[in-house]
C-alpha positions as CSV (number, residue, x, y, z in Angstrom):
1,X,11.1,7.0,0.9
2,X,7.9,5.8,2.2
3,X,7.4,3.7,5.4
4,X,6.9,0.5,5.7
5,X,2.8,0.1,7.3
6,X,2.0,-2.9,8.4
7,X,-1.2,-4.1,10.1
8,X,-1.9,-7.0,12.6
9,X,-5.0,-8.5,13.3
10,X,-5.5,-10.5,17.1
11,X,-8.8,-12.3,16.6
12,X,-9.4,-13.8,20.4
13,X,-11.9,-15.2,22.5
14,X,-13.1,-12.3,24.6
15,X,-11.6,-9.4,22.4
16,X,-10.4,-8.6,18.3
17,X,-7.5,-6.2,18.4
18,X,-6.2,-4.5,15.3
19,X,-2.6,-2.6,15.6
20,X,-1.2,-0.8,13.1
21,X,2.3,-0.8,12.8
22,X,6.3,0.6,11.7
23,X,9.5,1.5,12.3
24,X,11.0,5.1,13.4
25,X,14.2,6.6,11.3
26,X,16.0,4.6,14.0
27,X,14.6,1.3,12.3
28,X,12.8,0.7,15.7
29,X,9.3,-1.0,15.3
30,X,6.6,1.9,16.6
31,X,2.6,1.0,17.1
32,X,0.4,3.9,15.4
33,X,-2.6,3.1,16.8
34,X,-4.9,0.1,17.9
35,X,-8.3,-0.5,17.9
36,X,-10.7,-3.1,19.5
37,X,-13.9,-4.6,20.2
38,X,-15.7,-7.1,22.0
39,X,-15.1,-10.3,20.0
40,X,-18.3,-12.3,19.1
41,X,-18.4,-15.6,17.2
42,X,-15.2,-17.1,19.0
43,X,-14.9,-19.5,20.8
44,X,-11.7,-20.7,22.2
45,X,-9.3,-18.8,19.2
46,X,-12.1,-20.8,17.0
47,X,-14.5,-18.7,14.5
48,X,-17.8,-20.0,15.1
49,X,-19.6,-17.4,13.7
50,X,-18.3,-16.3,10.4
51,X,-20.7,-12.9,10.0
52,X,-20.3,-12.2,13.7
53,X,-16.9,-12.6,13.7
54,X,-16.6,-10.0,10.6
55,X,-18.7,-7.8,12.1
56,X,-16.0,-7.5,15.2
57,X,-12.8,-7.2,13.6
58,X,-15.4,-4.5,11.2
59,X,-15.6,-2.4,14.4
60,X,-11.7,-2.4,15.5
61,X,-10.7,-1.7,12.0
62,X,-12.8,1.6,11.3
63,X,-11.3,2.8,14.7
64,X,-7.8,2.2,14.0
65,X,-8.3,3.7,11.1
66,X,-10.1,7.0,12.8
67,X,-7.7,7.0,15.2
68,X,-4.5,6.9,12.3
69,X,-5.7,8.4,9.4
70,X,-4.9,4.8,7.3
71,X,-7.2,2.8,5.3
72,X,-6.0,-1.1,6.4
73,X,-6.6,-3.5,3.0
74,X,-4.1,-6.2,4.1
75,X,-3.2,-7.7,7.5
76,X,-1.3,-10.3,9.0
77,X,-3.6,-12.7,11.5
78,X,-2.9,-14.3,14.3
79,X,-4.2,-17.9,14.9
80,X,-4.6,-20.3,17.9
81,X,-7.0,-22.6,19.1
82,X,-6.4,-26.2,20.1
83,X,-6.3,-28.1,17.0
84,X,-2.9,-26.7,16.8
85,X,-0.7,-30.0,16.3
86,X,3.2,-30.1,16.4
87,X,4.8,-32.6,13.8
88,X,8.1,-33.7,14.4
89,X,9.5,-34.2,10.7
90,X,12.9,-35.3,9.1
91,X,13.3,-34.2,5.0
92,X,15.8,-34.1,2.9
93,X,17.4,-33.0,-0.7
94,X,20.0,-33.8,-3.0
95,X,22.4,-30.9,-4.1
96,X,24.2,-30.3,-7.2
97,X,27.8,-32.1,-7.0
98,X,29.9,-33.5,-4.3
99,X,31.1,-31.0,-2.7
100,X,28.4,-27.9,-3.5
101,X,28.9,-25.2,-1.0
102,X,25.4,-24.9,0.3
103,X,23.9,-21.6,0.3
104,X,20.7,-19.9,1.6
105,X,18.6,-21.0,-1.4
106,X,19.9,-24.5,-0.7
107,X,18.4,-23.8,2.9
108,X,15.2,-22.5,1.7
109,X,14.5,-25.2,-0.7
110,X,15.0,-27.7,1.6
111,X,13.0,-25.8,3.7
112,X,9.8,-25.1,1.2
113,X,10.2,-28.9,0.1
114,X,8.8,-29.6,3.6
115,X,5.0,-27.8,2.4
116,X,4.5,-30.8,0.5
117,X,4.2,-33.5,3.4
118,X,1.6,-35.5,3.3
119,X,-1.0,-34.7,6.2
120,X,-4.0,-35.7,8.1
121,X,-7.3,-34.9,6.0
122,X,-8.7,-32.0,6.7
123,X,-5.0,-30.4,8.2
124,X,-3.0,-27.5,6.8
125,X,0.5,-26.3,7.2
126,X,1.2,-22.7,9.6
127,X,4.6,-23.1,10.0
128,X,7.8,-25.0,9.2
129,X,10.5,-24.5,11.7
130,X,13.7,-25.6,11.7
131,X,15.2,-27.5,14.1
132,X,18.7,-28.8,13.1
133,X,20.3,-29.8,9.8
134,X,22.8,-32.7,8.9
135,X,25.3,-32.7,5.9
136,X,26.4,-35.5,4.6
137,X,25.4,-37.7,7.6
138,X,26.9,-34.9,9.9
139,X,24.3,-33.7,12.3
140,X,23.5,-31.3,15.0
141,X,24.1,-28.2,12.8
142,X,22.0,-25.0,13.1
143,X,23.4,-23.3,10.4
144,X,24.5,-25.3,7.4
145,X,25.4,-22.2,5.1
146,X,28.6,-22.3,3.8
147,X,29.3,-26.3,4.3
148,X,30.4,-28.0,1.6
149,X,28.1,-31.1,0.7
150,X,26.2,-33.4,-1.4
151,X,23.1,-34.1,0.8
152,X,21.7,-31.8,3.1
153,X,18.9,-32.7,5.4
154,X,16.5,-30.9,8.2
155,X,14.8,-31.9,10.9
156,X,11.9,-29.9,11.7
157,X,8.7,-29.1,13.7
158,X,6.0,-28.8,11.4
159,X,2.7,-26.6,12.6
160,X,-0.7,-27.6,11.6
161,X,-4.1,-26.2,11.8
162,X,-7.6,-27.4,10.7
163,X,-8.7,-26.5,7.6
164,X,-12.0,-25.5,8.4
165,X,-10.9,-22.7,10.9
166,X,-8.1,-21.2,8.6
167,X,-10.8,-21.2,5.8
168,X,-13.1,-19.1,8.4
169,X,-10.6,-16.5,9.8
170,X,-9.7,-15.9,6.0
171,X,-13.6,-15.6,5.2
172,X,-14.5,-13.3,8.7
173,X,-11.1,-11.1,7.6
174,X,-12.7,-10.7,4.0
175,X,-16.1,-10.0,4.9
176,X,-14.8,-7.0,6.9
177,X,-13.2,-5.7,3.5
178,X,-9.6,-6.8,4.2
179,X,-6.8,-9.3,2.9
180,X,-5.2,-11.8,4.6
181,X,-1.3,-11.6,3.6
182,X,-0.1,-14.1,6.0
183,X,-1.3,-16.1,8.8
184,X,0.8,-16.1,11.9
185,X,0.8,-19.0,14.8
186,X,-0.3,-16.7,18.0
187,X,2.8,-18.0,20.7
188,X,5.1,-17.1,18.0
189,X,4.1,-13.4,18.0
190,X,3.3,-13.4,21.7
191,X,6.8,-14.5,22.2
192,X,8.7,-11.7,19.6
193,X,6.6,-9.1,21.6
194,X,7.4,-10.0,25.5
195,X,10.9,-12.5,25.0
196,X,14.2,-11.0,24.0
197,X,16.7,-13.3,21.5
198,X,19.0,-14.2,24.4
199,X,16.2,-15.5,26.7
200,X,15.4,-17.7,23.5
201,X,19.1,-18.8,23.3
202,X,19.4,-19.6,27.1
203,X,16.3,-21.0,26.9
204,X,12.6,-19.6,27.6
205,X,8.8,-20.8,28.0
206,X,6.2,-18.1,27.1
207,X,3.1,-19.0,28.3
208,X,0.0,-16.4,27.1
209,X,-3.2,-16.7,29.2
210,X,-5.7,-15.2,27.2
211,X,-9.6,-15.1,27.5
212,X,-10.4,-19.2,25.8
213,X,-6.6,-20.5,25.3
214,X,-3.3,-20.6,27.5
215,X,-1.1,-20.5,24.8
216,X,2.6,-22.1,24.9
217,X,5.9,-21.6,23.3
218,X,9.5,-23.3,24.4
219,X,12.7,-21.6,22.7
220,X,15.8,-23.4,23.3
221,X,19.3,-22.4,21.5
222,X,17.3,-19.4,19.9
223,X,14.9,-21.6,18.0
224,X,11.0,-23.1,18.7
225,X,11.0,-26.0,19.9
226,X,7.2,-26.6,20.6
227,X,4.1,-24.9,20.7
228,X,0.8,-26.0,22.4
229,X,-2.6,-24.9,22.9
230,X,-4.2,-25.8,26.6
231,X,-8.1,-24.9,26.2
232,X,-8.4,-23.2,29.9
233,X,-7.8,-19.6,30.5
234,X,-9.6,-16.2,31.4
235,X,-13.2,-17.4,30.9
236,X,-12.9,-20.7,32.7
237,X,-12.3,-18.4,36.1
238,X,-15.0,-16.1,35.3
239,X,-17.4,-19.6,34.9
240,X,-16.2,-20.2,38.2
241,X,-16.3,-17.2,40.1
242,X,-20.4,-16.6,38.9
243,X,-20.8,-20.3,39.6
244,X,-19.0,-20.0,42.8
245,X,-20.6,-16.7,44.2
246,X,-24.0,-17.1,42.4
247,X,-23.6,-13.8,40.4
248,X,-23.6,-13.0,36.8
249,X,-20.8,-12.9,34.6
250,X,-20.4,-9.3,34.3
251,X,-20.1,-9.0,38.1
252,X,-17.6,-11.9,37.7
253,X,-15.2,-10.4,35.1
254,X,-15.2,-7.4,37.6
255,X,-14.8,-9.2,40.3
256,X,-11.8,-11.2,39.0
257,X,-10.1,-7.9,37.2
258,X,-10.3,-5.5,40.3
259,X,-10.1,-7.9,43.1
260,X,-8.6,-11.5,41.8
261,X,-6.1,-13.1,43.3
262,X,-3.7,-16.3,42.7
263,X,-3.4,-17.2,46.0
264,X,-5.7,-17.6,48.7
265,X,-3.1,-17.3,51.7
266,X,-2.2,-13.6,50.5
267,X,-6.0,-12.7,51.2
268,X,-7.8,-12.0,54.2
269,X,-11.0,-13.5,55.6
270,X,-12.5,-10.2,56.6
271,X,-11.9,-8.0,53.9
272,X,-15.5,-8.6,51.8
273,X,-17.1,-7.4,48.5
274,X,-20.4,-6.0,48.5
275,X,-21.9,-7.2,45.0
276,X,-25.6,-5.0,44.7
277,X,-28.7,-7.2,44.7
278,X,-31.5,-7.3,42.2
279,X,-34.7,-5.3,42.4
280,X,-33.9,-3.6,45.8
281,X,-32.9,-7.2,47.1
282,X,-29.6,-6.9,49.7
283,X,-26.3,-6.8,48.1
284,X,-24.7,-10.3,47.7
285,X,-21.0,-10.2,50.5
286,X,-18.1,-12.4,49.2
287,X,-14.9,-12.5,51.3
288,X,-11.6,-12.0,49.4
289,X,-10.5,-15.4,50.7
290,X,-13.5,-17.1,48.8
291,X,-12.5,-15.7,45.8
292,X,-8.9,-15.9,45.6
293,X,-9.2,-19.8,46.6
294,X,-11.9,-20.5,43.2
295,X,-9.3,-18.4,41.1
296,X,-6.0,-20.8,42.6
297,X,-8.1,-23.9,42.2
298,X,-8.5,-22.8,38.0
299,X,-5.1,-21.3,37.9
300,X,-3.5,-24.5,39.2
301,X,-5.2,-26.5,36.7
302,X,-3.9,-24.6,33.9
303,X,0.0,-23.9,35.3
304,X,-0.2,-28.2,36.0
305,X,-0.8,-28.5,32.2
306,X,1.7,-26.2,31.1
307,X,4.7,-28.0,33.7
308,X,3.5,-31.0,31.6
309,X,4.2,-29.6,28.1
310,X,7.7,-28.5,29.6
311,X,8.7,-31.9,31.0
312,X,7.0,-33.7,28.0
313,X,9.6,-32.2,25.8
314,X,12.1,-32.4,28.5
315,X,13.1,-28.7,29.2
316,X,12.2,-28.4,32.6
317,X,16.2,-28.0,33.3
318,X,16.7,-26.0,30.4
319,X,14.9,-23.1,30.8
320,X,17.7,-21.0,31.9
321,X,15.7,-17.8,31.2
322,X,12.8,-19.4,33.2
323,X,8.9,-18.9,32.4
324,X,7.6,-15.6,30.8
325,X,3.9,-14.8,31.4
326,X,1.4,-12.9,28.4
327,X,-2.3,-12.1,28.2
328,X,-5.0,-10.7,30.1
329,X,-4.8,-13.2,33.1
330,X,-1.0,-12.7,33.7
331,X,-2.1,-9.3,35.4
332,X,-3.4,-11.0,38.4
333,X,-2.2,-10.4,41.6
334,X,0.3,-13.1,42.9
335,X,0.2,-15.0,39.4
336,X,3.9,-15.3,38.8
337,X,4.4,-16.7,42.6
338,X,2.0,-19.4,42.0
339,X,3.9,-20.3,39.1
340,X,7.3,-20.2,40.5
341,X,5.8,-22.4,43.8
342,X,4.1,-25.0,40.7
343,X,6.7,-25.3,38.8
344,X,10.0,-24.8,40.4
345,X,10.6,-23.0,37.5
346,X,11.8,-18.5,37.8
347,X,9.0,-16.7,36.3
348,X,8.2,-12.7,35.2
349,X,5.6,-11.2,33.4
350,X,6.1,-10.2,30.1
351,X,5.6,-6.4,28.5
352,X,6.1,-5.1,25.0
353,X,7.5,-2.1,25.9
354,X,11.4,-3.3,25.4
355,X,10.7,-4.0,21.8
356,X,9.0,-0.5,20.7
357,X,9.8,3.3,20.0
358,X,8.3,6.3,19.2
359,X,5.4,6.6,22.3
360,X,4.9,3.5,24.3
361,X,1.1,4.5,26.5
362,X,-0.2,2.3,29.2
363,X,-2.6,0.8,27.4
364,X,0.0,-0.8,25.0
365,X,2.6,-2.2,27.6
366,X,-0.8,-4.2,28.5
367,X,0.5,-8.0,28.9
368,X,-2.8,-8.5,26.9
369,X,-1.8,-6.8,23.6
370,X,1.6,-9.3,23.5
371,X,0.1,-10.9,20.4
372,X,-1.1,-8.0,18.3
373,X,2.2,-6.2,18.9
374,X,3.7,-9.7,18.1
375,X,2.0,-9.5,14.7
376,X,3.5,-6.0,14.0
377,X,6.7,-7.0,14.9
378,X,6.8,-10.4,13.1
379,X,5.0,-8.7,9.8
380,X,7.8,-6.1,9.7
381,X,10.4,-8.8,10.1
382,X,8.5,-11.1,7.1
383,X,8.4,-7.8,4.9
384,X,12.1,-7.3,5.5
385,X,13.1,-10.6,3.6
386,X,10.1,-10.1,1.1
387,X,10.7,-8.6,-3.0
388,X,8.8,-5.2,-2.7
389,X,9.3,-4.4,-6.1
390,X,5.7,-5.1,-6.7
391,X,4.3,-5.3,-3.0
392,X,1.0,-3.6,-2.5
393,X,0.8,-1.7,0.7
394,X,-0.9,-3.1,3.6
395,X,-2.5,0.3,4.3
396,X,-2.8,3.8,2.7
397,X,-3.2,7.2,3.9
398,X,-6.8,8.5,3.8
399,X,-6.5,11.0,1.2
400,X,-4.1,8.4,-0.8
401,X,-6.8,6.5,-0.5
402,X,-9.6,8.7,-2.2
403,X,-7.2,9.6,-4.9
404,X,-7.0,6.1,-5.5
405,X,-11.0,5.6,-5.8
406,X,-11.4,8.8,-8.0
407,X,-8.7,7.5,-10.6
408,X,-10.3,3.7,-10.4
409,X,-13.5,5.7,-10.8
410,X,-12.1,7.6,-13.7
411,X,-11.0,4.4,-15.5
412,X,-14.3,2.9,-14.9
413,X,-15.7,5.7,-16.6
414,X,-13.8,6.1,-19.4
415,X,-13.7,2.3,-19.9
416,X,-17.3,2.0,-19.6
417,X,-17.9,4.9,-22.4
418,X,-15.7,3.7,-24.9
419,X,-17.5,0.5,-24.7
420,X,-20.2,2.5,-25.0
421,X,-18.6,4.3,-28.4
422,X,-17.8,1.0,-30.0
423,X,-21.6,-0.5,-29.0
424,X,-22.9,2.3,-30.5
425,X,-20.9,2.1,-33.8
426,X,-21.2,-1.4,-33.9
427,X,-24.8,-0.5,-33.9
428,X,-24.8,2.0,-36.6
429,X,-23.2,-0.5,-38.9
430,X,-25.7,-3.2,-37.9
431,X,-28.7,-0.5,-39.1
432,X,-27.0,0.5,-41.8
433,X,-26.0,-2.8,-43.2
434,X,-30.3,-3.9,-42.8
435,X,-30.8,-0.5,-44.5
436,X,-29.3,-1.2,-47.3
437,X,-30.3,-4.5,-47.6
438,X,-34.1,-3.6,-47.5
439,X,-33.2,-1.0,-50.0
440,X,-32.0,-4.0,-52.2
441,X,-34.7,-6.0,-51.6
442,X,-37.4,-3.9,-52.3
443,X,-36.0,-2.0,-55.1
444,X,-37.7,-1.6,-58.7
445,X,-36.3,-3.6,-61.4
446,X,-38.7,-2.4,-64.0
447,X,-40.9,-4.6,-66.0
448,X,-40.0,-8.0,-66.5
């Protein structure tokens, strides 16, 4: 039996990751490969830039596929960016007779009845997430499945995103030869790569710092109870490192990567960088001190919004499990104290590495690839309660794959000369038919 191959796609702000994914004979998820570039036309988990944008995910694509030997056609996407909006919803549907047992279809009905709500112009449904169901006025129940009732209702937290910027990740995914199967909200994945389920049933807050966004998720009793998008992250600290030092950006991705530091107490005032000068000009000094206090003063911003998303909702005594850090910017040194001291809350950075088999390499236990191994492991899991009866794989083996073009090549062919058979007979009727009506026309009667 073939494996199951499934390909995620992590379109960010500073980087467009594409992992190819499946599961070992143990059933464990594996990565095959990844591949990446520098992401151009976003900005902020936005595509601004539609042929830029395909020209990117292009790029990471061809290597993952050198570096695998699979040709990707369809992927699963991840999506962010702050017009992400939370709906807090209540629906509800009528069952068969008093008394119906309620089974999963019941559920699921209930469930796809909730695509229908009536939205904002110019918003789109991501996700519909369960919250808690009520039968027959009975509420509080997270799994209604096997109740016996006549009216079984949901509420639920309904994820939108604009229009517009679904319509352009579908149309920079497309230009770059691939399919969209399924688009998946970005904290979600983040989450099913770095959070086990018990964390999620004690209660957990994933927070992803990535290069535009600080993404958010809060799991309580194992289900997601909200999701924000805080437009700070990565980026805004490199803007204010070159602003701060008066260098370029390069020099201040560098400086924040090798150097950075949350806090400005665990740095000392005469440890300095040399940055070189321009055109034989002295190199530019910056004390350690400096630049850990500009990267606190960001960092503080964005931990303050994400306490408020936590006491908004009201979980800032419920997360049990405490505050799980993602992304590129959860690597800095002394990150996960400066959340603890902000929030009162315990923290930990998060890795993928608990969730994978096979062979796990640095590069991949990289807090910054949480959300494309996310999308792997939240594809497999959306395959897994899928009909493949008629699936088309998400990717192919190379020389699958050329087998495949010769035998659409050799039905184009064929197609194309029978056409070209019944042009040509229909051709040789058409002559012969004005033939034989000249030959009528002009032929001697005799004398009148």
């Amino acid at each position: 039996m073939e494996r199951e191959i499934v390909v995620g796609i992590d379109i960010g702000t500073t980087k467009i990751a594409v992992f190819i994914g499946s599961k070992d004979e143990q059933g464990k998820p594996i990565i095959l490969g990844m591949g990446k570039s520098e992401s151009i036309g976003v900005e902020r988990g936005i595509v601004r830039n539609i042929e830029q944008t395909s020209i990117s995910i292009k790029k990471a694509v061809e290597e993952v596929e050198q570096k695998t030997g699979y040709v990707v056609k369809e992927v699963f996407v991840g999506i962010a960016g702050n017009q992400i909006r939370n709906i807090q919803h209540r629906g509800n549907i009528m069952l068969e007779t008093k008394g119906h047992i309620i089974k999963e279809a019941d559920r699921e009905r209930l469930i796809k009845d909730q695509e229908n709500l009536v939205l904002q112009p110019g918003e789109k449904i991501i996700h519909v997430v369960p919250q808690s169901f009520i039968v027959d006025g009975d509420g509080d129940i997270i799994n209604p499945i096997g109740m016996p009732g006549s009216c079984l209702e949901g509420n639920f937290n309904i994820i939108t995103g604009n229009v517009s910027n679904i319509e352009n990740i579908i149309r920079s995914v497309e230009m770059a030869n691939c399919k969209v199967r399924n688009l998946i909200l970005e904290p979600i994945a983040s989450a099913e790569a770095v959070v086990n389920a018990s964390e999620k049933e004690a209660g957990v807050c994933l927070v992803d710092i990535g290069g535009g966004t600080t993404d958010v998720a809060i799991f309580h009793d194992g289900i997601l109870r909200h999701t924000a998008v805080i437009p700070l992250a990565g980026n805004a600290i490199t803007d204010d490192i070159k602003e701060g030092c008066s260098i370029i950006k390069t020099q201040a991705e560098a400086l924040k990567t090798r150097f950075g530091s949350c806090l400005k107490e665990s740095a000392k005032e005469d440890e300095i960088i040399a940055i070189p000068g321009f055109r034989g000009r002295d190199p530019r000094e910056i004390s350690m001190k400096t630049l850990a206090g500009i990267i606190q003063a960001r960092m503080e911003m964005i931990i303050d919004q994400v306490l408020f998303e936590i006491k908004s909702k009201k979980y800032e005594k419920k997360l049990i499990a405490g505050i799980v850090l993602s992304g590129g910017g959860a690597k800095m040194r002394d990150c996960v104290q400066l959340t603890e001291f902000i929030t009162g809350i315990e923290s930990r950075v998060g890795t993928p590495q608990d969730h994978l088999g096979g062979t796990i390499t640095e590069e991949i236990t990289h807090p910054m690839h949480a959300t494309g191994i996310g999308l792997i492991l939240e594809g497999l899991k959306k395959l897994e309660k899928e009909d493949n009866s008629n699936r088309t794989p998400m990717a192919t083996k190379f020389s699958d794959t050329i087998v495949e073009e010769k035998e659409e090549k050799i039905v184009e062919e064929e197609a194309s000369k029978e056409k070209n058979e019944k042009k040509k007979s229909s051709d040789n009727k058409t002559k012969g038919f004005i033939v034989s009506w000249l030959e009528g026309l002009f032929k001697d009667d005799g004398p009148e």
